[in-house]
PyMOL Python script that loads the backbone (N, CA, C, O; Angstrom):
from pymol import cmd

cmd.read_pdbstr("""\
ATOM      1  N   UNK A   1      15.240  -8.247 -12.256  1.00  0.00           N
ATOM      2  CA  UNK A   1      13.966  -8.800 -11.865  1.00  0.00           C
ATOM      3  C   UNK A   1      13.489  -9.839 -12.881  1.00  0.00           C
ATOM      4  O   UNK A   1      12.874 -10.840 -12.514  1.00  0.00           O
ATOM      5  N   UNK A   2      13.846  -9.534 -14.453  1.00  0.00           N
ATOM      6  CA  UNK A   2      13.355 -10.506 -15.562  1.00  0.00           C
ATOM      7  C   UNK A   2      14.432 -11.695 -14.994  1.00  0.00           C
ATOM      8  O   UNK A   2      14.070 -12.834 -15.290  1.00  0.00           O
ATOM      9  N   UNK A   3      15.457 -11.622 -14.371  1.00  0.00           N
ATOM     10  CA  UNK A   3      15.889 -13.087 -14.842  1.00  0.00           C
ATOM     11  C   UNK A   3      15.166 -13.846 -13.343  1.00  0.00           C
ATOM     12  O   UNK A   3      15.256 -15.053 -13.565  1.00  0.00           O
ATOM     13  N   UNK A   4      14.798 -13.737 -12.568  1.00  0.00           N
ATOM     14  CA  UNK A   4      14.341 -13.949 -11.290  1.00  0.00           C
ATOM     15  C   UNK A   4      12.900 -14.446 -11.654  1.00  0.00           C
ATOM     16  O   UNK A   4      12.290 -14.802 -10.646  1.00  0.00           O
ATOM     17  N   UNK A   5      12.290 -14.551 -12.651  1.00  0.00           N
ATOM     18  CA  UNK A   5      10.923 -14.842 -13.260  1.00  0.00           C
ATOM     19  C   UNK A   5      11.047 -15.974 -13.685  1.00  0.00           C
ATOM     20  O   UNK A   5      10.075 -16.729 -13.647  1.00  0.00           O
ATOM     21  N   UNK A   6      12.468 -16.464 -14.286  1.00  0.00           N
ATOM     22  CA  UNK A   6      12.534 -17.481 -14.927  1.00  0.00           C
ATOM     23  C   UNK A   6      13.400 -18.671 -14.675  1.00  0.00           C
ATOM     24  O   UNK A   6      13.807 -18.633 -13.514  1.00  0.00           O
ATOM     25  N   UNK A   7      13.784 -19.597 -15.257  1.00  0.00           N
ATOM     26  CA  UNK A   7      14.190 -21.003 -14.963  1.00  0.00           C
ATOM     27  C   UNK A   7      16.073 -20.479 -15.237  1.00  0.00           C
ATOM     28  O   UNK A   7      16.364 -20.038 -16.349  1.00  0.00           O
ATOM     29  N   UNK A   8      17.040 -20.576 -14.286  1.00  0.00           N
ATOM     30  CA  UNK A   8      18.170 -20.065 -15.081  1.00  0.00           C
ATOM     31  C   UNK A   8      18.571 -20.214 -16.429  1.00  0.00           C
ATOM     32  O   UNK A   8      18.933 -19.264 -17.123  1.00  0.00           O
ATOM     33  N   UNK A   9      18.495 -21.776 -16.938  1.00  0.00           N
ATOM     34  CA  UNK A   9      19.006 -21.470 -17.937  1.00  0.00           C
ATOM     35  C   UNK A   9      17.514 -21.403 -19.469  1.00  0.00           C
ATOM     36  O   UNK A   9      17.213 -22.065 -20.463  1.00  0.00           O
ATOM     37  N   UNK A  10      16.993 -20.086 -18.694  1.00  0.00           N
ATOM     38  CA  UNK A  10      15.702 -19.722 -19.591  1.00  0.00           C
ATOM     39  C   UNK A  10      15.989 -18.270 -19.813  1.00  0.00           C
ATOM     40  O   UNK A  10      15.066 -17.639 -20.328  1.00  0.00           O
ATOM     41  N   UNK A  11      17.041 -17.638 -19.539  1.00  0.00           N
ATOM     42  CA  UNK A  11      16.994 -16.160 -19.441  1.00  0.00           C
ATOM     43  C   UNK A  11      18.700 -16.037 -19.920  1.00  0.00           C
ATOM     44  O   UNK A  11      19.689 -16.677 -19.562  1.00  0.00           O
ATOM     45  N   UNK A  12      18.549 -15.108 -20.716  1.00  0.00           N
ATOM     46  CA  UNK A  12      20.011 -14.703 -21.842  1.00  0.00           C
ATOM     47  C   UNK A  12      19.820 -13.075 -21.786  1.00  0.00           C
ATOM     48  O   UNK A  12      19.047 -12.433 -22.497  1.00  0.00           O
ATOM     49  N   UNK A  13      20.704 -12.549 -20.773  1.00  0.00           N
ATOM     50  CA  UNK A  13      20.764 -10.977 -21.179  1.00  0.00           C
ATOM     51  C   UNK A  13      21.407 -10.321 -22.001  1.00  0.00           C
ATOM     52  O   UNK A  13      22.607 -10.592 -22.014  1.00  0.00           O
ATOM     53  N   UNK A  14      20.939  -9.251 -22.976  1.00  0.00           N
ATOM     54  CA  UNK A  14      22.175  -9.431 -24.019  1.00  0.00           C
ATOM     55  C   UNK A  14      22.095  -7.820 -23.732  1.00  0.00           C
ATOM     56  O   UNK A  14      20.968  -7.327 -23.674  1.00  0.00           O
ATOM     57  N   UNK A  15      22.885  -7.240 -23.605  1.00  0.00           N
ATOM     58  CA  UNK A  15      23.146  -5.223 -23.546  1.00  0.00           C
ATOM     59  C   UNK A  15      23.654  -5.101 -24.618  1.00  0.00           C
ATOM     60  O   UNK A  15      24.727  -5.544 -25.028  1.00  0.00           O
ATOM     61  N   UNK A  16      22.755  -4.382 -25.199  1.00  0.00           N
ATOM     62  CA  UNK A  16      23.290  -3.645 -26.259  1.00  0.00           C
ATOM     63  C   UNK A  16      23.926  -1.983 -25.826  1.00  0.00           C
ATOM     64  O   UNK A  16      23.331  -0.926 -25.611  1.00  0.00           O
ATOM     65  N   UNK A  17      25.021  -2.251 -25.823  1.00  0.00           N
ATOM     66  CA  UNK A  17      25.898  -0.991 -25.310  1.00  0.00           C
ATOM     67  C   UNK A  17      26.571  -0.291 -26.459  1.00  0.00           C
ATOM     68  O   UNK A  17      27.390  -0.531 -27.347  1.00  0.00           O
ATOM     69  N   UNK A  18      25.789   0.742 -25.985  1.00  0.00           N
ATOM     70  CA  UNK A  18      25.475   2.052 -27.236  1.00  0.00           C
ATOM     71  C   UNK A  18      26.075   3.733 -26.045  1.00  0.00           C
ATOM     72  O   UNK A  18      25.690   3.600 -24.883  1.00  0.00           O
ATOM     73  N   UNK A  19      26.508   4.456 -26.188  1.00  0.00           N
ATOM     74  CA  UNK A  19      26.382   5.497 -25.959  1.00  0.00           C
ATOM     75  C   UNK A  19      25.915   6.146 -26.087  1.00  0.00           C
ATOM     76  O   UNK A  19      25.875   6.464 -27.276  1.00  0.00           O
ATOM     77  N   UNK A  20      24.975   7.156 -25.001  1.00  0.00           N
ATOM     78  CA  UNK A  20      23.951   8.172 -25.302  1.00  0.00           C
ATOM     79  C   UNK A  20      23.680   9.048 -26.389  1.00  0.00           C
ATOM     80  O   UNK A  20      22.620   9.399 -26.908  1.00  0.00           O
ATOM     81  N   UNK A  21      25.203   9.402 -26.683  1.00  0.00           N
ATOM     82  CA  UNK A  21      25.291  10.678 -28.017  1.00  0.00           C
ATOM     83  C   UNK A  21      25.374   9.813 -29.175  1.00  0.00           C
ATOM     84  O   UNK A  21      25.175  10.299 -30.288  1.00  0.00           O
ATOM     85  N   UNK A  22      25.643   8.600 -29.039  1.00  0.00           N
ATOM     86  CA  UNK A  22      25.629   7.608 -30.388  1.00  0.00           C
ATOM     87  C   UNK A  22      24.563   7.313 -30.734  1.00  0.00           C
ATOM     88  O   UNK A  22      24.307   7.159 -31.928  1.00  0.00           O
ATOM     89  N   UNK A  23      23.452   7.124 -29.551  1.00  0.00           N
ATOM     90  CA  UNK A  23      22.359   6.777 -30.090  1.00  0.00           C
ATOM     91  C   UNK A  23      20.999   8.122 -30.186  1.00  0.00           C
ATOM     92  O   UNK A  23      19.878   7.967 -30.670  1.00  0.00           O
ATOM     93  N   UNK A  24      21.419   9.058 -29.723  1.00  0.00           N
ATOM     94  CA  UNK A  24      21.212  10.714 -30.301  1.00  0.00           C
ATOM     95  C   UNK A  24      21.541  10.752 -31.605  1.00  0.00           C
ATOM     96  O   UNK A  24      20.659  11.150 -32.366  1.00  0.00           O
ATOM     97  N   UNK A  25      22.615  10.431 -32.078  1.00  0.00           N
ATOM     98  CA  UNK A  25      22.706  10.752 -33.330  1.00  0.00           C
ATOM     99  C   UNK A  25      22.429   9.918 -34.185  1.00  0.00           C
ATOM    100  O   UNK A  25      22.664  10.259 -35.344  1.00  0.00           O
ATOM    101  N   UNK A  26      21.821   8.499 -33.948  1.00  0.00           N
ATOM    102  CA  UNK A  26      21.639   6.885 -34.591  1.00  0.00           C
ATOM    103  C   UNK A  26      19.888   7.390 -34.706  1.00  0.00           C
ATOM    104  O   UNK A  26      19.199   6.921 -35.612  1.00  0.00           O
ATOM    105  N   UNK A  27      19.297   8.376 -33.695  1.00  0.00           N
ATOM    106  CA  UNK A  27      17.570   8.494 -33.926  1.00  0.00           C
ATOM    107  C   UNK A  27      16.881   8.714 -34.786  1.00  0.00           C
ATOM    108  O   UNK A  27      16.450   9.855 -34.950  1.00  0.00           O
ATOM    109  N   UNK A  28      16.520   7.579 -35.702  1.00  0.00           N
ATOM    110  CA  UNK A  28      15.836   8.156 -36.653  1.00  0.00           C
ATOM    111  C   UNK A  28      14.344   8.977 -36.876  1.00  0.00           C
ATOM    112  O   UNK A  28      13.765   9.616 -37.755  1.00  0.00           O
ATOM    113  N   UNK A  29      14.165   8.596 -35.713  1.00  0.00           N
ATOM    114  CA  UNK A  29      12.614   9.294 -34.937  1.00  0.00           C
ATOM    115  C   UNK A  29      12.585  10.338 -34.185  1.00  0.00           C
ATOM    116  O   UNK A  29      11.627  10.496 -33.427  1.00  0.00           O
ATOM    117  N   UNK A  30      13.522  11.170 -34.234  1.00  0.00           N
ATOM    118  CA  UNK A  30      13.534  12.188 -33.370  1.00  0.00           C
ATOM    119  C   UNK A  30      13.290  12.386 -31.995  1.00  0.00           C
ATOM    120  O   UNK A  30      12.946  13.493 -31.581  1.00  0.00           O
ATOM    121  N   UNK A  31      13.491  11.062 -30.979  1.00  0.00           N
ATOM    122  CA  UNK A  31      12.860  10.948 -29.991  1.00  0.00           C
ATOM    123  C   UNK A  31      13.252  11.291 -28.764  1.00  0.00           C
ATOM    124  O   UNK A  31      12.511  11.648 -27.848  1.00  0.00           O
ATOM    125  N   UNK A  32      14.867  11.144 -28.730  1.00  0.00           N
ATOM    126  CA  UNK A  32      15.810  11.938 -28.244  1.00  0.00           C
ATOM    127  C   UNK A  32      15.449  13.431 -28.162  1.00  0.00           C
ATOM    128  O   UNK A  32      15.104  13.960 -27.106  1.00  0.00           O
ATOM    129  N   UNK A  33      15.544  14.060 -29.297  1.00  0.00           N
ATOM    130  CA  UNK A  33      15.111  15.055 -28.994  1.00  0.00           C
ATOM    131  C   UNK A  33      13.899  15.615 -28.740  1.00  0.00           C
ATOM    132  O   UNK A  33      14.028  16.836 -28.656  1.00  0.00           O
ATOM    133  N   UNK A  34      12.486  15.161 -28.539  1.00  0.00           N
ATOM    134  CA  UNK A  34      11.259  15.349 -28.282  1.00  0.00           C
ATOM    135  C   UNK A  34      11.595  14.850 -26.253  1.00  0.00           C
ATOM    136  O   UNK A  34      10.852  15.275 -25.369  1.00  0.00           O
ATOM    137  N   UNK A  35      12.411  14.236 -26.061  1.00  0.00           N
ATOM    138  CA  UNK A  35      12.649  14.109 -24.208  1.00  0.00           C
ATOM    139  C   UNK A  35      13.455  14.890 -23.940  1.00  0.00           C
ATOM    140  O   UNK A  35      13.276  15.243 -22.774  1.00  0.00           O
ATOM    141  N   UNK A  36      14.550  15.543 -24.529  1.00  0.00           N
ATOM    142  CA  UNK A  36      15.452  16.679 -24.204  1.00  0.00           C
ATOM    143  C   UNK A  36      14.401  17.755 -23.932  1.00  0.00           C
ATOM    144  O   UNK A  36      14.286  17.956 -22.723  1.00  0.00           O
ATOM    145  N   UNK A  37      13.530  18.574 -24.759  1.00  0.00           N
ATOM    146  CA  UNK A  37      12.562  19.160 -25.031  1.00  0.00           C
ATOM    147  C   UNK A  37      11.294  18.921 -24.163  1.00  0.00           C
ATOM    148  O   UNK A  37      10.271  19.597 -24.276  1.00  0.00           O
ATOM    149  N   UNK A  38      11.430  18.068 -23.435  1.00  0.00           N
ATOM    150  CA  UNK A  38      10.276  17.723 -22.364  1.00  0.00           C
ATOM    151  C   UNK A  38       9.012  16.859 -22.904  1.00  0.00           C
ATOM    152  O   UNK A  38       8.033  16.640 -22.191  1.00  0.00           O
ATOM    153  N   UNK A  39       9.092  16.556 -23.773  1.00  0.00           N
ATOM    154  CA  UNK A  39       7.531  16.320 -24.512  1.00  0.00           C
ATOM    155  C   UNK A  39       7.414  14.729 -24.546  1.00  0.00           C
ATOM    156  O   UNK A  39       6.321  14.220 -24.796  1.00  0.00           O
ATOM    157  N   UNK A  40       8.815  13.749 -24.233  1.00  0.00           N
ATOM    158  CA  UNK A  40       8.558  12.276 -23.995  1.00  0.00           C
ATOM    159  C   UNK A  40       9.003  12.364 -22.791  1.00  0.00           C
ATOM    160  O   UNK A  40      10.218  12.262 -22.624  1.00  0.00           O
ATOM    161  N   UNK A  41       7.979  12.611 -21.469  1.00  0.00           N
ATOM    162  CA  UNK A  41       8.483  12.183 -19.938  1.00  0.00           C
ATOM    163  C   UNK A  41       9.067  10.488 -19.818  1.00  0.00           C
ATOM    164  O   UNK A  41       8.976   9.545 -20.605  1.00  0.00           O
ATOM    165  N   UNK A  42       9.679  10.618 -18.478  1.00  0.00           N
ATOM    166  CA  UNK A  42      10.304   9.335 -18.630  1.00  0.00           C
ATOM    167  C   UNK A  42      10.943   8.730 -19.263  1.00  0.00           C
ATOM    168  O   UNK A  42      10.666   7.534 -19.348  1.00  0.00           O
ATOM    169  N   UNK A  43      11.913   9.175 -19.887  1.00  0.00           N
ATOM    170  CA  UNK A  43      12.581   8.809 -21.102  1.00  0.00           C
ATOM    171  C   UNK A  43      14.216   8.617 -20.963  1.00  0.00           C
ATOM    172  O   UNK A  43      15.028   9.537 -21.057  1.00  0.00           O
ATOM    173  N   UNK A  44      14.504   7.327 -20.737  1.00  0.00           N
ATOM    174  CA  UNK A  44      15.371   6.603 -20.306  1.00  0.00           C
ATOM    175  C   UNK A  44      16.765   7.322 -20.603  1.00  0.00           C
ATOM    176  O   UNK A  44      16.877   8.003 -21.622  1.00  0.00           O
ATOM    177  N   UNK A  45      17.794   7.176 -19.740  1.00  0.00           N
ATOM    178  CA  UNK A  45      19.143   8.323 -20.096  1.00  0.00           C
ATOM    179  C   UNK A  45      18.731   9.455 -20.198  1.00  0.00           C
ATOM    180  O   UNK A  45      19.732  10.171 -20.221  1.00  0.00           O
ATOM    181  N   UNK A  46      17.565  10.246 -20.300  1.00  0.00           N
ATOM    182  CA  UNK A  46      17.369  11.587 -20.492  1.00  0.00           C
ATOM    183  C   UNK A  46      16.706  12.066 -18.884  1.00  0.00           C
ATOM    184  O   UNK A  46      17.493  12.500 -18.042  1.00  0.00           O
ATOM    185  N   UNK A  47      15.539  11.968 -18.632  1.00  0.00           N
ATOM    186  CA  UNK A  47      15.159  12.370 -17.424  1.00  0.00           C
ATOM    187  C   UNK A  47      14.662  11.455 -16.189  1.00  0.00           C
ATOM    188  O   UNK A  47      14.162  11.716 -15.095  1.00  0.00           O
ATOM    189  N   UNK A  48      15.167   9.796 -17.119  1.00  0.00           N
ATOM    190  CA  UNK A  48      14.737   8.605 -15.954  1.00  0.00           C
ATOM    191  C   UNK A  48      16.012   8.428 -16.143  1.00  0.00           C
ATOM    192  O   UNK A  48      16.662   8.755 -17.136  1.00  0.00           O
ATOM    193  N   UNK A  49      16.435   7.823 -15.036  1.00  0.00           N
ATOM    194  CA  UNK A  49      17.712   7.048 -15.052  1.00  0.00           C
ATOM    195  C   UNK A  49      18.109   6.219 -15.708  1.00  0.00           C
ATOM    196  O   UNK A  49      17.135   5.816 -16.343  1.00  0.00           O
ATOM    197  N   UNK A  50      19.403   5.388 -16.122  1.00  0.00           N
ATOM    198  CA  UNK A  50      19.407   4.256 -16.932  1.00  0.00           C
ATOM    199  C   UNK A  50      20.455   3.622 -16.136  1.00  0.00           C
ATOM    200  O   UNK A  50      21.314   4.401 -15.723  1.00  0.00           O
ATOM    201  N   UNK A  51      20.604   2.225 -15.783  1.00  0.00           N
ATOM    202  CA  UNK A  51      21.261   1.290 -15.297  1.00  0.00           C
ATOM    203  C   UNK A  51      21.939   0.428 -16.336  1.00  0.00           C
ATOM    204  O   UNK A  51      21.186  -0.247 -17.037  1.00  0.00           O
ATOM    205  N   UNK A  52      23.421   0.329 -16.578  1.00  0.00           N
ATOM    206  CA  UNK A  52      23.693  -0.638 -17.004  1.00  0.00           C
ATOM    207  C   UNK A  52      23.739  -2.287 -16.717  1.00  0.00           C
ATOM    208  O   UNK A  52      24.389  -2.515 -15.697  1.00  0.00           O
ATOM    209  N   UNK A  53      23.243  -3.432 -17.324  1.00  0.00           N
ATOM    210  CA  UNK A  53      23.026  -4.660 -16.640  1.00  0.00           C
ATOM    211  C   UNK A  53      24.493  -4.783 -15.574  1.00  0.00           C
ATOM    212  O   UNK A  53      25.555  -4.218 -15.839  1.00  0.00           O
ATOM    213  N   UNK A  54      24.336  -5.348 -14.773  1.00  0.00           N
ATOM    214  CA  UNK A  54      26.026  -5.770 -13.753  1.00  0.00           C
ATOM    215  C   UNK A  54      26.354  -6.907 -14.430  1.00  0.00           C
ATOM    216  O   UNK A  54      27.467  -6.862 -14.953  1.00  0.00           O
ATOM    217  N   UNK A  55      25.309  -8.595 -14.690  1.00  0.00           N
ATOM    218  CA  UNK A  55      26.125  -9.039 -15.313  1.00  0.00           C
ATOM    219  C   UNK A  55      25.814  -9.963 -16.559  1.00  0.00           C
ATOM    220  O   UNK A  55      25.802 -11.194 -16.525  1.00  0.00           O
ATOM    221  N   UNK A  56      25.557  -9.145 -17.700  1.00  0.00           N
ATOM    222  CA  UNK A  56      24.579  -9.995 -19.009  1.00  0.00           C
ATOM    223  C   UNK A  56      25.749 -10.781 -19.607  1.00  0.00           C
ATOM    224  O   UNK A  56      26.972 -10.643 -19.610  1.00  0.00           O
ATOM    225  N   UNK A  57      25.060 -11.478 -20.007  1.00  0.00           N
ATOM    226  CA  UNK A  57      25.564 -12.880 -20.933  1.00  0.00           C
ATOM    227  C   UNK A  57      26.376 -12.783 -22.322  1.00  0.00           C
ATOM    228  O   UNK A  57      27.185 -13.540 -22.857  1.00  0.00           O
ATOM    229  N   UNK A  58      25.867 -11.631 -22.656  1.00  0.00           N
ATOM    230  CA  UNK A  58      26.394 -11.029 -23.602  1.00  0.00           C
ATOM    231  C   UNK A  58      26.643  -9.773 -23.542  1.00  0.00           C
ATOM    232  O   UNK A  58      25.949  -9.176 -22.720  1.00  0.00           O
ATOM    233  N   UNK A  59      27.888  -8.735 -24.505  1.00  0.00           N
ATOM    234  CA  UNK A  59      27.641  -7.423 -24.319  1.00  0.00           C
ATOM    235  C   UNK A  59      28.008  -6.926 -25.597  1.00  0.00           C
ATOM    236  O   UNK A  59      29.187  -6.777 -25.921  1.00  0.00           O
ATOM    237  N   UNK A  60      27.178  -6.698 -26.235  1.00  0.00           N
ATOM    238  CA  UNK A  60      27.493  -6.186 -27.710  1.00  0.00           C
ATOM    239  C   UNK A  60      27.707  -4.461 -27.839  1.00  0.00           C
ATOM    240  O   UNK A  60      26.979  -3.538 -27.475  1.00  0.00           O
ATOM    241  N   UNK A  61      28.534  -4.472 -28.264  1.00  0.00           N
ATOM    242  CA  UNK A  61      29.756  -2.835 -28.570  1.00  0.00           C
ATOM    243  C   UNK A  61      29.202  -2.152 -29.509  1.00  0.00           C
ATOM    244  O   UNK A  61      29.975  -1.450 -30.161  1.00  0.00           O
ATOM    245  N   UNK A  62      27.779  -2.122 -29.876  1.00  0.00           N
ATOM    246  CA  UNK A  62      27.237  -0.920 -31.368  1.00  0.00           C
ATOM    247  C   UNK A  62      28.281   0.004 -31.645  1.00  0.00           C
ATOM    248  O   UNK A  62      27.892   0.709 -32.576  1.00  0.00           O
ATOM    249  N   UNK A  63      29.316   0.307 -31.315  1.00  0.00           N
ATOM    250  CA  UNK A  63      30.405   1.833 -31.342  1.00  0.00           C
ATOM    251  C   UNK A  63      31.294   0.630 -32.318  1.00  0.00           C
ATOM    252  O   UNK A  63      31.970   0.992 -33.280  1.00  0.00           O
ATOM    253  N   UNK A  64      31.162  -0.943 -31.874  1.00  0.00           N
ATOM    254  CA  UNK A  64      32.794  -2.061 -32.385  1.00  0.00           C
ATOM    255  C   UNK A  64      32.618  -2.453 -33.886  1.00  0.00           C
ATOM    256  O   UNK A  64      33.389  -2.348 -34.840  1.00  0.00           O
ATOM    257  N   UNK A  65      30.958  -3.087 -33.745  1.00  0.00           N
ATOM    258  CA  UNK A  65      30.687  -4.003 -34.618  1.00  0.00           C
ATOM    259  C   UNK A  65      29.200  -3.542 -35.363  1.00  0.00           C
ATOM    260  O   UNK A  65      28.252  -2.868 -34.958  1.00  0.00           O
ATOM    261  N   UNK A  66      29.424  -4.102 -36.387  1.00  0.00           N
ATOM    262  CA  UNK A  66      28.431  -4.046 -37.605  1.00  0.00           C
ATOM    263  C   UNK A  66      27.096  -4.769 -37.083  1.00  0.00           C
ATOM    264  O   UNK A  66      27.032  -5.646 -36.222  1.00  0.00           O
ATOM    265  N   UNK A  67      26.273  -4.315 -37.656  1.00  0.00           N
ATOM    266  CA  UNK A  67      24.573  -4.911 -36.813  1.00  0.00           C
ATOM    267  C   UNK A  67      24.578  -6.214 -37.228  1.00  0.00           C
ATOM    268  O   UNK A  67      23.939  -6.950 -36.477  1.00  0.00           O
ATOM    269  N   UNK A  68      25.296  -6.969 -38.562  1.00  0.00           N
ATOM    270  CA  UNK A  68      25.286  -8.006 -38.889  1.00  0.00           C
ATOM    271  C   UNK A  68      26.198  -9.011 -37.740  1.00  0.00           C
ATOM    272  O   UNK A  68      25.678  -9.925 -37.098  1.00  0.00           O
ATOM    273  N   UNK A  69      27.295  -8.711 -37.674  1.00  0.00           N
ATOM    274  CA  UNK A  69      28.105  -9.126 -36.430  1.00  0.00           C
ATOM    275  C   UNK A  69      27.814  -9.105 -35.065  1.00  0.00           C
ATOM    276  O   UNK A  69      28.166  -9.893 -34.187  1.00  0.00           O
ATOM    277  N   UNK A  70      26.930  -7.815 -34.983  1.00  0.00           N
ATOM    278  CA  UNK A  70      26.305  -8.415 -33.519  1.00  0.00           C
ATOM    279  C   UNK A  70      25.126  -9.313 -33.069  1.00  0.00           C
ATOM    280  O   UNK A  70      24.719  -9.758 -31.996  1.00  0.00           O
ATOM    281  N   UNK A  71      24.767  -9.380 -34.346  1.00  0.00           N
ATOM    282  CA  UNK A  71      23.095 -10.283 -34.421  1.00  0.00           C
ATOM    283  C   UNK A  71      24.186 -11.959 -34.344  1.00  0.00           C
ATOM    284  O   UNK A  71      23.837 -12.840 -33.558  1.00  0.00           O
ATOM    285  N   UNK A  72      25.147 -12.108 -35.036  1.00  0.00           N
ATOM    286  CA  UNK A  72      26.109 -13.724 -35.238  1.00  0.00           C
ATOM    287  C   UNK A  72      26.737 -13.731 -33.875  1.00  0.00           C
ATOM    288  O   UNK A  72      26.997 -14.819 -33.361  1.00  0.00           O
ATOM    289  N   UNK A  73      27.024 -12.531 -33.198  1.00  0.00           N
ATOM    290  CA  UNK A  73      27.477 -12.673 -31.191  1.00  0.00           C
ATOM    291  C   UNK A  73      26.574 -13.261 -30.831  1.00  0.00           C
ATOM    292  O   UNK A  73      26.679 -14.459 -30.569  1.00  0.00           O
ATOM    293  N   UNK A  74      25.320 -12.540 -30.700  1.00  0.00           N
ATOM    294  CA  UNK A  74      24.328 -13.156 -29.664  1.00  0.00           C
ATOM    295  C   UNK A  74      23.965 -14.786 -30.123  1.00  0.00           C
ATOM    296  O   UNK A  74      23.874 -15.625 -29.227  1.00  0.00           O
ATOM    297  N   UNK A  75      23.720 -15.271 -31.869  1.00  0.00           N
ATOM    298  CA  UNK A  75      23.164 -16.297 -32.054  1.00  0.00           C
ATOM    299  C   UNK A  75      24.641 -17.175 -31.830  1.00  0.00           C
ATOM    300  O   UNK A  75      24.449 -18.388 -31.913  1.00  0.00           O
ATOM    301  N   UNK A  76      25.660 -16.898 -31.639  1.00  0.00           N
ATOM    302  CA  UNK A  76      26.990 -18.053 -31.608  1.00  0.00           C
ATOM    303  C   UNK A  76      26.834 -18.224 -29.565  1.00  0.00           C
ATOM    304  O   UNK A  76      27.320 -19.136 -28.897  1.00  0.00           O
ATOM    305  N   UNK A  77      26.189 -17.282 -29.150  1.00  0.00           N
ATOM    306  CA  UNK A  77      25.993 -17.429 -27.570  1.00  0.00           C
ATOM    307  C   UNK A  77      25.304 -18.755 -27.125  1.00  0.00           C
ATOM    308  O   UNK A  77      25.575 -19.678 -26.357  1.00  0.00           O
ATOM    309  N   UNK A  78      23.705 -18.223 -28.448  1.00  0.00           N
ATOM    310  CA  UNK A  78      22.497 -19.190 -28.099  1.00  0.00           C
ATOM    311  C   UNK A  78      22.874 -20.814 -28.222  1.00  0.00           C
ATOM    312  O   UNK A  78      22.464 -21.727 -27.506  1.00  0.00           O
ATOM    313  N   UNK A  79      23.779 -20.879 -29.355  1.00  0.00           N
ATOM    314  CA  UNK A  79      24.229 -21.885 -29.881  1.00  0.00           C
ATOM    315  C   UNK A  79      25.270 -22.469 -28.780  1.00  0.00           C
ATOM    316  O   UNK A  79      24.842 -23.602 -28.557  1.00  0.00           O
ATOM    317  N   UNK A  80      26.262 -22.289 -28.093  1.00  0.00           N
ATOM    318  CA  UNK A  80      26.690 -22.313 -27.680  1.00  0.00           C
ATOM    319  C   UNK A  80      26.123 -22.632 -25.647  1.00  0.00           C
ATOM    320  O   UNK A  80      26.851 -23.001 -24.725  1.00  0.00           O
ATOM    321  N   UNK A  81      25.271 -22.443 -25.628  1.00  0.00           N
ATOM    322  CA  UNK A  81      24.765 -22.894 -24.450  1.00  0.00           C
ATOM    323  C   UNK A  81      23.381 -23.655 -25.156  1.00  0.00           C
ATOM    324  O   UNK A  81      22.345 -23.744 -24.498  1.00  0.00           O
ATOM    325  N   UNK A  82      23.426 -23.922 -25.857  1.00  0.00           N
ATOM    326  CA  UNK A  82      22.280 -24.888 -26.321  1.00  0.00           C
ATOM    327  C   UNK A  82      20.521 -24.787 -26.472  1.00  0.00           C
ATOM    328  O   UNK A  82      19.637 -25.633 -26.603  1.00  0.00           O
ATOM    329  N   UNK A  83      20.550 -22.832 -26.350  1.00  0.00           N
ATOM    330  CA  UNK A  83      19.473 -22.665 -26.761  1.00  0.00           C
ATOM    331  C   UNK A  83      18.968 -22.566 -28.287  1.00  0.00           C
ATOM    332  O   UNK A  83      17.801 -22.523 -28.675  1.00  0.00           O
ATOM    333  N   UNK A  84      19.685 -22.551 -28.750  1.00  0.00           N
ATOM    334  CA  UNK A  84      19.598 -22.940 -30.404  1.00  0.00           C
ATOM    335  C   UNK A  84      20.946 -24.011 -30.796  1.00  0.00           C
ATOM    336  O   UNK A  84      22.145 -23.999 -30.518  1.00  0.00           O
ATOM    337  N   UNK A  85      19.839 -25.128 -31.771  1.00  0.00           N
ATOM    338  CA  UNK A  85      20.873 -26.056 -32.250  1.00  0.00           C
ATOM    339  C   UNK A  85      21.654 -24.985 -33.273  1.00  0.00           C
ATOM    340  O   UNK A  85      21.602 -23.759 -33.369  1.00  0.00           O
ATOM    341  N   UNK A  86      22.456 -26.093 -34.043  1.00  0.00           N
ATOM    342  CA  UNK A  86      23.375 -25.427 -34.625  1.00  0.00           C
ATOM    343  C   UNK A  86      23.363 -25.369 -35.806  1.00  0.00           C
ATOM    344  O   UNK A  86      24.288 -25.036 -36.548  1.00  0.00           O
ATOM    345  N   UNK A  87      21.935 -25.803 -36.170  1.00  0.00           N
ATOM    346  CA  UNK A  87      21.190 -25.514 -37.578  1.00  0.00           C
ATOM    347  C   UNK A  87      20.382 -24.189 -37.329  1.00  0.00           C
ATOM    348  O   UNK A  87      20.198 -23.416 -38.269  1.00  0.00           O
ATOM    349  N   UNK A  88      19.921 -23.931 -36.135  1.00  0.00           N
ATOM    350  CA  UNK A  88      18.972 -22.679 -35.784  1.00  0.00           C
ATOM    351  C   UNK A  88      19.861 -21.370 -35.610  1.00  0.00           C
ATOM    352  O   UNK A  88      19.328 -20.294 -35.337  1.00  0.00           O
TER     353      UNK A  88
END
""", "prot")
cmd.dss("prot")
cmd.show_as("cartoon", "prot")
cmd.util.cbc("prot")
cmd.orient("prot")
């Protein structure tokens, strides 16, 4: 629906694709477990559903790459379709 709001080349989806138990065990807020436990309703992968994008622009692997390496994926994307020069 977000990219349908905007001008095509105004919208960059980037998934950060993480696995549920990876990011259970990545929580530093305990929040995961406060929705297992019932106490955060609606709480995405736990008792709301979660959809993976069908087809983002990017798809960064949190399980592959270092947070530094995935932050240089997405900005070599921006760069690369010309939403950031190549000083930005």
């Amino acid at each position: 629906m977000a990219r349908s709001l905007v001008k095509q080349d105004e919208f960059c989806e980037v998934f950060v694709d993480t696995p549920i138990g990876v990011a259970e065990q990545r929580d530093p807020k305990g929040l995961y477990k406060k929705a297992r436990r019932g106490e955060l309703p609606n709480f995405t992968g736990i008792d709301s559903p979660y959809e993976p994008p069908e087809h983002p622009e990017v798809r960064v692997d949190t399980t592959a790459l270092a947070p530094e390496d995935a932050a240089e994926m997405i900005v070599t994307h921006l760069r690369a379709t010309g939403v950031l020069d190549a000083a930005g």
